[in-house]
C-alpha positions, 0 to 999 in steps of 0.5 A: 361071655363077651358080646358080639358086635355086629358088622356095620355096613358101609353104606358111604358108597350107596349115593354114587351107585344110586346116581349110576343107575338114574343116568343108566335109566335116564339114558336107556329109556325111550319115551313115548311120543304122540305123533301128530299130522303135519299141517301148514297153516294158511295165512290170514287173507286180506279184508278185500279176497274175495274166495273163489267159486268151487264146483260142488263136484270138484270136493270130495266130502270125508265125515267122521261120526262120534262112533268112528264111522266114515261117510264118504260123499254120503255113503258108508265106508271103511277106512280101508277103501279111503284111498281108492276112493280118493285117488279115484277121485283126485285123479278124474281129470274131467274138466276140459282144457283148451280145444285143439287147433282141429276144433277137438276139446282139449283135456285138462289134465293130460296126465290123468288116468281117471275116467274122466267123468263130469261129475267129478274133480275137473283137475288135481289142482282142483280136487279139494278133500274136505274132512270134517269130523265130530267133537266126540271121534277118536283121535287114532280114527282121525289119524287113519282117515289123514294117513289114507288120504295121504297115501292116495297122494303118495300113489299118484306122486310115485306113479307119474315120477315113474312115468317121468323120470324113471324113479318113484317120488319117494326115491326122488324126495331121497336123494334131494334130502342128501343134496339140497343144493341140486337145482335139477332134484328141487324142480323135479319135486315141485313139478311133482307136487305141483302136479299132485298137491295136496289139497285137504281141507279141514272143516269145523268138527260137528258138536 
């Protein structure tokens, strides 16, 4: 009885389909990125600066433990009341501005609606949020204390564009980003900004 060969397998296209499928993967896999907190870098001061005098009351103090706990002006908090806390605080407005020509004092913020309590922030120009967190906290926990904070500024920024110009900051920034060359758009954004910045500092992290 005659043997049977058995059929080969050609295997001559396997390299072409093999390729397909690395493109196919290389071009419908998402890759996961780390999001980070976007940071302006100060630049070096001169040998001669002299830094300024900072009213103790004008930072608003923000510590982060090892074990993610959050003390805010020395007492506890939860991350979900940051953001009050903070515009609370940002938007004070207790400093006095020049006196009337009445004699009356003058209010140095006249768009502030806080208490006006002397023993907090003079002015949104003034209102410094320190962060200082440890070695040992979790990045995720950072990450939430930044987004709170600033989203205390987006409230404020979003509230006082509405009471200027009829629309809130975030409509304001998008319709600048599809014309960039509309001067009266830009001097609305720093007005905003500059009546709002955003002034978070960070400190060392503890050991």
């Amino acid at each position: 009885m005659a043997r049977r060969e058995n059929p080969e397998i050609n295997a001559g296209s396997m390299a072409d389909i093999a390729f397909l499928l690395l493109i196919f993967f290389l071009v419908t896999t998402t890759m996961n990125v780390d999001s980070g907190v976007s940071k302006k870098l100060s630049e070096k001061p001169p040998a001669d600066y002299v830094p300024p005098v900072i009213k103790e009351k004008n930072i608003f103090e923000v510590n982060i433990n090892r074990n993610n706990d959050l003390l805010v002006e020395n007492e506890a908090m939860d991350i979900k009341d940051l953001k009050e806390a903070a515009i609370k605080f940002i938007d004070n407005g207790g400093g006095v501005g020049k006196p009337g020509e009445d004699g009356t004092p003058g209010k140095a913020c006249d768009y502030c609606e806080g208490e006006k309590s002397e023993s907090s922030s003079d002015h949104p120009n003034k209102a410094i949020i320190s962060v200082q967190s440890d070695r040992g906290t979790e990045y995720g926990t950072y990450i939430q204390v930044q987004n709170e904070l600033l989203r205390a500024y987006r409230v404020l920024r979003n509230r006082l564009c509405q009471q200027r110009y009829n629309m809130s900051f975030t409509d304001l920034e998008a319709a600048y980003k599809d014309d960039k060359n509309n001067e009266e758009l830009k001097k609305k954004i720093e007005a905003i900004r500059n009546a709002y910045p955003q002034i978070i500092s960070d400190a060392e992290p503890t050991s």
